[in-house]
C-alpha positions in Angstrom: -4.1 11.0 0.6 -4.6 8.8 -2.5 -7.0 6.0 -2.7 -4.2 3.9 -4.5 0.0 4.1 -5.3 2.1 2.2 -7.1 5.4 0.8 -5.3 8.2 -0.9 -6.9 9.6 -4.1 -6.0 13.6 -4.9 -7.0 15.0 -8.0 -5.8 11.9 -9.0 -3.8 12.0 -5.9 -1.7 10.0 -3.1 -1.3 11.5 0.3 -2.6 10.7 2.7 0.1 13.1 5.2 1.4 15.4 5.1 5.0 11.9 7.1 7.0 9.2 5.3 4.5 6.6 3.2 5.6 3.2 2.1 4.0 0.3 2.9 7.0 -3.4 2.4 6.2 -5.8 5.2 7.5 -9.5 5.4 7.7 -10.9 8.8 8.5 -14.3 7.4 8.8 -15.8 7.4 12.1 -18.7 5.1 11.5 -17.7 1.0 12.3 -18.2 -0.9 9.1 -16.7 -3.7 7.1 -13.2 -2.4 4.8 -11.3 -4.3 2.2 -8.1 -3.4 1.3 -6.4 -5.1 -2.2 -3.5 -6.1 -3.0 -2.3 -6.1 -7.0 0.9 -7.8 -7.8 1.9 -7.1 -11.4 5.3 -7.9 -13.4 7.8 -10.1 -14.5 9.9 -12.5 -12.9 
């Protein structure tokens, strides 16, 4: 459990494997506000 990874995109397409998925988990049990960012960086 990381609090950031680093995914590569080829030809405008995620490269996860056949069973890969990106989920989003929040062991916290207390109700609050969460932000989750996005970073886009590379070439065209």
């Amino acid at each position: 459990m990381k609090p950031s990874f680093t995914i590569p995109i080829v030809d405008g397409a995620l490269t996860l494997g056949t069973w890969q998925q990106i989920v989003f988990i929040d062991f916290d049990n207390r109700p609050r506000r969460r932000s989750l960012v996005i970073q886009i960086a590379g070439e065209r």
